[in-house]
C-alpha positions as CSV (number, residue, x, y, z in Angstrom):
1,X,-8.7,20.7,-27.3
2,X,-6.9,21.6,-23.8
3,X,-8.0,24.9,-22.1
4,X,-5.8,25.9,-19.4
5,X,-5.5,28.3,-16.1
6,X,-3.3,30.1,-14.8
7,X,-2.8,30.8,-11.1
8,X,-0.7,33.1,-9.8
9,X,1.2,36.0,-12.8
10,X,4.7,35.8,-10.9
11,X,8.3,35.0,-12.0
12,X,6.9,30.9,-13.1
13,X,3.4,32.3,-14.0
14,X,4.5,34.6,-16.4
15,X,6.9,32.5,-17.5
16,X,4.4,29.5,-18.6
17,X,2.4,32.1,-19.8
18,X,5.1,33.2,-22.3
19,X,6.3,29.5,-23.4
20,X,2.6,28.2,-24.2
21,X,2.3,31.3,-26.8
22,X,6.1,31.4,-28.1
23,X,5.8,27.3,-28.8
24,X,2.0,26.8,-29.2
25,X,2.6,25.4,-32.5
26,X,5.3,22.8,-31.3
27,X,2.9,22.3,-28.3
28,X,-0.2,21.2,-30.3
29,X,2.0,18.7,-32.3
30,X,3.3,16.9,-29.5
31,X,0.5,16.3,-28.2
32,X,-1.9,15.8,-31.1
33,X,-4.6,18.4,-30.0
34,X,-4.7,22.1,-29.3
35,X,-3.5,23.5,-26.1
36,X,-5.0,26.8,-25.0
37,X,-4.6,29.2,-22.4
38,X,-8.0,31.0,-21.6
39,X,-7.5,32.7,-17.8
40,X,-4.9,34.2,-15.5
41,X,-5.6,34.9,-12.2
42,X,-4.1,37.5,-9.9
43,X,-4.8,39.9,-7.7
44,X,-3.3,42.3,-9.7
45,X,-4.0,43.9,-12.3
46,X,-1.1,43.9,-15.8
47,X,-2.6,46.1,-18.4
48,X,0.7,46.4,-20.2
49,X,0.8,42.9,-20.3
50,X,0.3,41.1,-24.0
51,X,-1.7,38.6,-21.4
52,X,-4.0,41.6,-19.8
53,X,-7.4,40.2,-21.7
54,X,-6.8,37.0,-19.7
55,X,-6.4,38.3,-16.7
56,X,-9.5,37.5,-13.9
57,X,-10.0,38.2,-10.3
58,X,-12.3,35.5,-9.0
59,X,-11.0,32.0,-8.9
60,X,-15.2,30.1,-8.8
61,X,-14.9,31.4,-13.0
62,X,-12.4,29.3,-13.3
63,X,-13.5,26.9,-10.7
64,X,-17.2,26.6,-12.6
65,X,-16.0,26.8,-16.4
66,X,-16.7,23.1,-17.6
67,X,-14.1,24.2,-20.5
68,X,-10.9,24.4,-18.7
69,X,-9.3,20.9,-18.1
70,X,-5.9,21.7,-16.4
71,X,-5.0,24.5,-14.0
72,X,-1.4,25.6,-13.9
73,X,-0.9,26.8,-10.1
74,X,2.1,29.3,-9.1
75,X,1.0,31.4,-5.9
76,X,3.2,29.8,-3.9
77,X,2.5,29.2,0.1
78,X,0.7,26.0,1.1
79,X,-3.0,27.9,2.5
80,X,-4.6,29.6,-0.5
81,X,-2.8,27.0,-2.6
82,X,-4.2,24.4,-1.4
83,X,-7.4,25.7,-1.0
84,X,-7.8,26.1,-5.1
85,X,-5.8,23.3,-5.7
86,X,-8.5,21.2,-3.7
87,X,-11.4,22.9,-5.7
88,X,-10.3,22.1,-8.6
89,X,-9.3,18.8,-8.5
90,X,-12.9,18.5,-6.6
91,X,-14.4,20.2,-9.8
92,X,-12.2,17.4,-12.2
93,X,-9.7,19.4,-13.2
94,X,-6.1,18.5,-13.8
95,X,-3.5,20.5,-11.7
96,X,0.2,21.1,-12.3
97,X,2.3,23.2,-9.7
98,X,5.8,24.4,-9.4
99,X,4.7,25.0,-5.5
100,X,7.5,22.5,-3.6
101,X,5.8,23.9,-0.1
102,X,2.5,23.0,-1.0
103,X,3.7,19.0,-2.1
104,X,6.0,18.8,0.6
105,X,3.3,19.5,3.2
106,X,0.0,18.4,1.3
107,X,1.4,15.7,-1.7
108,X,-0.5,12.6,-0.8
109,X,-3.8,14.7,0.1
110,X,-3.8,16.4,-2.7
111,X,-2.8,13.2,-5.3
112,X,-5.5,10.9,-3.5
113,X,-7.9,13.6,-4.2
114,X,-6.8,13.6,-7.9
115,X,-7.3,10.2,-8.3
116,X,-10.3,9.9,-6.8
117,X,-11.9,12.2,-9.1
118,X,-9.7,11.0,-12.4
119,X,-7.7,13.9,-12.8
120,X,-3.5,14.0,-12.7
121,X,-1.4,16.4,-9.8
122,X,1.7,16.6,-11.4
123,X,4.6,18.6,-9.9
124,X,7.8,18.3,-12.0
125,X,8.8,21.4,-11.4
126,X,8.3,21.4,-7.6
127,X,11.6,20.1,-7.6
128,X,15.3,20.9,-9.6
129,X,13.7,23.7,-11.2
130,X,14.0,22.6,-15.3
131,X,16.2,19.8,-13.9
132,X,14.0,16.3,-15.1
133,X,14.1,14.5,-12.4
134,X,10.4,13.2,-10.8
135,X,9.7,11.0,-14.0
136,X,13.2,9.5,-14.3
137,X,13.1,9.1,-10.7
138,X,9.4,6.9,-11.1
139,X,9.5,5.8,-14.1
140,X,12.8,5.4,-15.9
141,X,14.8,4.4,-12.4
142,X,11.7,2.1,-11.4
143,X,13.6,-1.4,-11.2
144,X,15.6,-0.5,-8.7
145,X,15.7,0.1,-4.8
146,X,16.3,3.2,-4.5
147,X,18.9,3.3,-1.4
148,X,19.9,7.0,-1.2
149,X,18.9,10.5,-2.7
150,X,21.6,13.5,-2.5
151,X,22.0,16.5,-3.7
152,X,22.6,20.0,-4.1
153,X,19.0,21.9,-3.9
154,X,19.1,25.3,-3.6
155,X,21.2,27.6,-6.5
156,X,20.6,30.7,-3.6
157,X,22.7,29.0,-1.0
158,X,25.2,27.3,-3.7
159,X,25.4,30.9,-5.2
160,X,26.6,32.2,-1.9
161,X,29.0,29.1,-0.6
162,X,30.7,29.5,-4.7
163,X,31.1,33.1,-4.4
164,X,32.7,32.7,-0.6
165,X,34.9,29.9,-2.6
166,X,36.0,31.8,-5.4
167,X,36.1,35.5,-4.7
168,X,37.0,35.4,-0.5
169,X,33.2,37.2,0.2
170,X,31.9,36.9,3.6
171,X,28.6,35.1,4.1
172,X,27.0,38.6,4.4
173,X,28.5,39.9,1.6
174,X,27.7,36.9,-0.8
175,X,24.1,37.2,-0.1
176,X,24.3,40.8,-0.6
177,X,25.4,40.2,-4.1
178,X,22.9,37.2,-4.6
179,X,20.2,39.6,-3.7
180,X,21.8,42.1,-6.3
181,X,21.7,39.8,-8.6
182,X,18.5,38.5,-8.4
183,X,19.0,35.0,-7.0
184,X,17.9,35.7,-3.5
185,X,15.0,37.4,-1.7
186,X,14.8,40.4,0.5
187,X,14.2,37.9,2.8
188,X,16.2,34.6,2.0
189,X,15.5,32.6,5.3
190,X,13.7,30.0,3.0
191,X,17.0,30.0,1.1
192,X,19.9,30.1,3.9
193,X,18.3,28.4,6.2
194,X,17.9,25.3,4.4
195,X,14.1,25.1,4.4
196,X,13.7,25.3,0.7
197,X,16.2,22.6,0.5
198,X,14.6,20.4,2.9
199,X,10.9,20.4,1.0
200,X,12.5,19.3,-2.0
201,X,14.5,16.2,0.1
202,X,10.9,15.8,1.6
203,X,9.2,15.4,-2.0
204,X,12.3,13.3,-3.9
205,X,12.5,10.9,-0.7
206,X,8.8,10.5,-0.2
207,X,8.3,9.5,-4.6
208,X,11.6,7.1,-4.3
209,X,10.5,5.0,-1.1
210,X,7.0,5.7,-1.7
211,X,6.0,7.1,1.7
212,X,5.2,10.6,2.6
213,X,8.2,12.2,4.4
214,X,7.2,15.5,6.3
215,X,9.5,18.9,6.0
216,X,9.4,18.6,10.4
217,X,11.0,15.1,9.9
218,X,13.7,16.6,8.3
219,X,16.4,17.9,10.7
220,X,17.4,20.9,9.0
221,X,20.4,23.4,8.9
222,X,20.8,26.3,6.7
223,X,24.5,28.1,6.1
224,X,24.4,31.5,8.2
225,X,27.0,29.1,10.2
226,X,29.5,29.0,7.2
227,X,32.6,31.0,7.7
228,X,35.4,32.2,5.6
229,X,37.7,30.1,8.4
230,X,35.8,26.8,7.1
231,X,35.8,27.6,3.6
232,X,39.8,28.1,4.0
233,X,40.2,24.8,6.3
234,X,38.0,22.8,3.4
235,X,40.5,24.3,0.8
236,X,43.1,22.9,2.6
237,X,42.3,19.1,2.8
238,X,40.8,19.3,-1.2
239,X,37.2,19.5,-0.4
240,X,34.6,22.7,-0.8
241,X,31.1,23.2,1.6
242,X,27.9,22.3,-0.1
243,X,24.6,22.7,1.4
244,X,23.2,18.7,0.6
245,X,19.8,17.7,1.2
246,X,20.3,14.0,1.8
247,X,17.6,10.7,2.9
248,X,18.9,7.2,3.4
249,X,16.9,4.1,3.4
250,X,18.1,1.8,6.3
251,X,17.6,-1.9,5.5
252,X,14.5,-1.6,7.6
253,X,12.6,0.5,5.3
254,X,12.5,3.4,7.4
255,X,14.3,6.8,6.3
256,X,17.0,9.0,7.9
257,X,16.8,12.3,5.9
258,X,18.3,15.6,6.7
259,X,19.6,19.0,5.7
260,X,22.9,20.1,6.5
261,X,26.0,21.4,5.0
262,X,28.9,19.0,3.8
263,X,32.6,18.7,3.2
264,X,32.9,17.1,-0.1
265,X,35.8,16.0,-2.0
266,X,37.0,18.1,-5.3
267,X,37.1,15.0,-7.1
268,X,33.2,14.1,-6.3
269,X,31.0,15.8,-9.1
270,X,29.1,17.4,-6.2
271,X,32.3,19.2,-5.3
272,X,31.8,20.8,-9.3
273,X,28.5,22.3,-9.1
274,X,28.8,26.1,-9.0
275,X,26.8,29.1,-8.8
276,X,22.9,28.6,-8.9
277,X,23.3,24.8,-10.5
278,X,21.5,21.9,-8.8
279,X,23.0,18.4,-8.8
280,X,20.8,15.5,-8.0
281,X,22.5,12.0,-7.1
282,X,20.5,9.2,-7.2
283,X,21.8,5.7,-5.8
284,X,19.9,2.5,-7.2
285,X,20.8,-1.1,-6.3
286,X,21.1,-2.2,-9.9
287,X,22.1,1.1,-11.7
288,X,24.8,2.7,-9.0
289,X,24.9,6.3,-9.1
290,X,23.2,8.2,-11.6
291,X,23.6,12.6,-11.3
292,X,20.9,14.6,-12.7
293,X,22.2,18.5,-13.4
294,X,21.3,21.8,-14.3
295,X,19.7,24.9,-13.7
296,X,17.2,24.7,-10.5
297,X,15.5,28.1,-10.8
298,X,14.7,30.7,-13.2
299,X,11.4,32.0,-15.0
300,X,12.3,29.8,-18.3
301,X,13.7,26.6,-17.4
302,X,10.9,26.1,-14.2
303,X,8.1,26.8,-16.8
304,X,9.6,24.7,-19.1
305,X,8.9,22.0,-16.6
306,X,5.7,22.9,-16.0
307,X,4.2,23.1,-19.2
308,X,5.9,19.8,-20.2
309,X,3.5,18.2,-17.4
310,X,0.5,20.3,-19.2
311,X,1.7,18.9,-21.9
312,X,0.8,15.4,-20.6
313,X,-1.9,16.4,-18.9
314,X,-3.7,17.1,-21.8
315,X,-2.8,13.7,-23.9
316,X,-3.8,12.1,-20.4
317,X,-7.0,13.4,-19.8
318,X,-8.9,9.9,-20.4
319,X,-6.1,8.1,-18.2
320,X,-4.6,10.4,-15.5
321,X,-1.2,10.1,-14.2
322,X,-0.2,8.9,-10.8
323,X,3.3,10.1,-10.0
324,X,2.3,9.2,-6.1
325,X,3.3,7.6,-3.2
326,X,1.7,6.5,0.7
327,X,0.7,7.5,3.8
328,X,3.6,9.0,6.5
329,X,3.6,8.8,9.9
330,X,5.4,9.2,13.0
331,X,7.3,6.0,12.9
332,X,8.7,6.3,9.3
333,X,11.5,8.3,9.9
334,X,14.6,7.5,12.1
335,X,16.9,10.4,13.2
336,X,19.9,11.3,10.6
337,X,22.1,11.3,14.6
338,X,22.6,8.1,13.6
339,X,24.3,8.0,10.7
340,X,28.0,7.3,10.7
341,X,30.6,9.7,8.8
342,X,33.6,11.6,9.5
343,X,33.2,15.5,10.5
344,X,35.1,18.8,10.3
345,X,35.0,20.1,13.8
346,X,36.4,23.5,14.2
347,X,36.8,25.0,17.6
348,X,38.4,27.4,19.9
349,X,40.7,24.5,21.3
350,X,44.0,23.6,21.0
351,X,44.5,20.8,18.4
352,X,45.7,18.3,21.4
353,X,42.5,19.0,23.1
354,X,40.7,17.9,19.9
355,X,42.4,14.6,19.3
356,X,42.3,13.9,22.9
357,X,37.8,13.8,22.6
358,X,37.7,12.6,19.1
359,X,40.4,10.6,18.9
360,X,43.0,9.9,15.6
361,X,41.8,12.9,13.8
362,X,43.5,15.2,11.1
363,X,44.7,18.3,11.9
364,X,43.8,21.0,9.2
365,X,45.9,24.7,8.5
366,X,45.0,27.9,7.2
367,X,46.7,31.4,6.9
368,X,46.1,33.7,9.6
369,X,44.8,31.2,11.9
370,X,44.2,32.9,15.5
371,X,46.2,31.4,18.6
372,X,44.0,29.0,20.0
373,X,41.3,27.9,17.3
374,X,41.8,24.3,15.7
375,X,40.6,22.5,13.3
376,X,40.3,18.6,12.2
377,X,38.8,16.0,10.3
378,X,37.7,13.1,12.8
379,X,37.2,9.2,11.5
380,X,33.8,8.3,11.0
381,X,31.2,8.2,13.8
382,X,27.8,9.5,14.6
383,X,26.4,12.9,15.6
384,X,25.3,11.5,18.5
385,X,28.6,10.4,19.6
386,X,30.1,13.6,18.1
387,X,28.4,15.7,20.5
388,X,29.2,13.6,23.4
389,X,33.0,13.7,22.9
390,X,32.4,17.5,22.2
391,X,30.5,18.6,25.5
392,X,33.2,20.0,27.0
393,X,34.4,21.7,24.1
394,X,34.4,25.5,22.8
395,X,32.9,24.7,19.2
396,X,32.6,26.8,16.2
397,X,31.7,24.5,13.4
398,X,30.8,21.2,12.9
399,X,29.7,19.5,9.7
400,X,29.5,15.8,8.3
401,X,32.4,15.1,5.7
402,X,30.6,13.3,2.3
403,X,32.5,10.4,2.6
404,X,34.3,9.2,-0.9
């Protein structure tokens, strides 16, 4: 028998709460053994809650209980987190997390502490939400070189760019609505700003090239900068904005990974992702292109992922899983500047003034264009060089075009 733990009663909590008792018969099968859930620990009291009975205060009953093998951690955050996560993997207990800040920042700490004391840190759902994804990406995808990871990581912000796509809603009034509706917080700056995006990039990068890539490696930029003007110019030349987390392995080893909003082509699957859906592209040197798709939040699908890894926690518990990777450092990571593309420039410049610092570029047309903005689509070159040709110029917008 299995005895699990339960930190944190939120939205995922609750949720793996909910699917261990709805398919605790189907659970027990597949893995040959009963699979119990014995605490809950919050702050907070639930005494409507079917659960209330389970429900604990003090994490050291947990912590000291030689019965429960795996704890199931939700809080959230990377301080009191970790802090639990470290005693009770010191204390030989299996953890499984949906907390993408706390692997992002602490993943090889935390897995080297697991297996030195013989226990499995498993994070499936840290990542893509029910989307499978870490395991395909070790295990099933593990005779190739991976070469590049890409995808769409946040169903807030692809919510909000969808909405601006499809209904005309400004920025401010697609996150209104997202709010409204559930899919973004009171305060979305994790969301919009591309830092939830960027921890997942951080976690997928650092399992396919084995090292540990930071979040502050990670040049990041959210989509507060996305106007109804760009969304209208992308229209224009076939493509839609997507927020894409991206990292690229440079024949040197080292990565370039970065967060950023994209012009992609309608005809790329990327370009067909709507709503809250996340879309994972994986390129290998053997298999090409593989997408992995679905939904990358909600209570359901996220704890579906997380008691799947309970699940093999407990069939594991005499040989632990190592879904890990190495050490970082400083000189793993080379800036995403470098990479060459084409870009959307938009600017408050006449379209001559454009093609005389970026060279043969496209010129792009909307309705209702003001006197004196322009817009293009330059050949391919780096943001480095970008920038230089742009000093002089009045710029609105500027984002790398996914090239087809």
């Amino acid at each position: 028998m299995s005895k699990v733990a339960i930190l944190g009663f939120g939205v995922v909590g609750s949720g793996v709460a909910e699917v261990l008792k709805q398919n605790g018969p189907h659970i027990d099968e597949k893995v040959h053994s009963p699979v119990e859930l014995k605490y809950i620990l919050d702050v907070r009291d639930f005494p409507d809650s079917p659960f209330a009975p389970l429900i604990i205060h003090d994490f050291s009953i947990i912590e000291q209980d030689p019965e429960i093998d795996i704890v199931v951690e939700t809080i959230g955050g990377a301080k009191i987190a970790r802090e639990f996560t470290r005693r009770a993997l010191t204390a030989g207990k299996s953890v499984v997390t949906s907390n993408k800040e706390l692997v992002a920042a602490c993943g090889y700490e935390l897995m080297e502490l697991a297996r030195e004391h013989g226990v499995s840190y498993l994070y499936e759902a840290s990542v893509g939400g029910g989307i499978p994804i870490i395991r395909p990406l070790k295990q099933c995808l593990a005779a190739n070189e991976i070469t590049e990871i890409c995808g769409i990581l946040n169903g807030t912000t692809n919510y909000i760019l969808t909405r601006m796509i499809r209904a005309g809603l400004s920025f401010d009034a697609a996150l209104k609505e997202a709010q409204q509706n559930g899919y973004a917080e009171a305060d979305p700056t994790a969301d919009v700003e591309g830092h939830d995006a960027c921890r997942k990039i951080c976690i997928l990068a650092s399992l396919a090239f084995g090292i540990h890539i930071y979040p502050e490696q990670v040049p990041t930029q959210g989509i507060r900068g996305v106007s109804l003007a760009d969304v209208a110019y992308a229209d224009s030349c076939g493509r839609k904005i997507k927020l894409l987390g991206r990292a690229i392995r440079s024949t040197d080893g080292k990565i370039r990974a970065y967060v950023a909003p994209h012009l992609v082509n309608g005809e790329d699957p990327l370009a067909g992702v709507e709503d809250v859906f996340n879309a994972i592209t994986v390129r290998g040197n053997a298999i090409g292109d593989v997408m992995f798709y679905g939904r990358g939040a909600g209570k359901l699908p996220t704890a579906s992922a997380v008691v799947a890894d309970v699940m093999d926690a407990a069939r594991n518990k005499d040989r632990p899983k190592y879904l890990d990777w190495g050490p970082g450092g400083e000189n793993v990571t080379l800036s995403p500047e470098d990479v060459i593309s084409p870009w959307y420039v938009r600017a408050e410049s006449p379209a001559e003034a454009l093609r005389s610092a970026l060279g043969e570029v496209t010129v792009l047309a909307r309705a209702g264009a003001p006197a004196g903005e322009a817009a293009v689509l330059t050949g391919a070159m780096t943001g480095r060089e970008l920038e230089t040709r742009l000093s002089r110029i009045s710029v609105h917008a500027a984002f790398r075009v996914l090239e087809d």
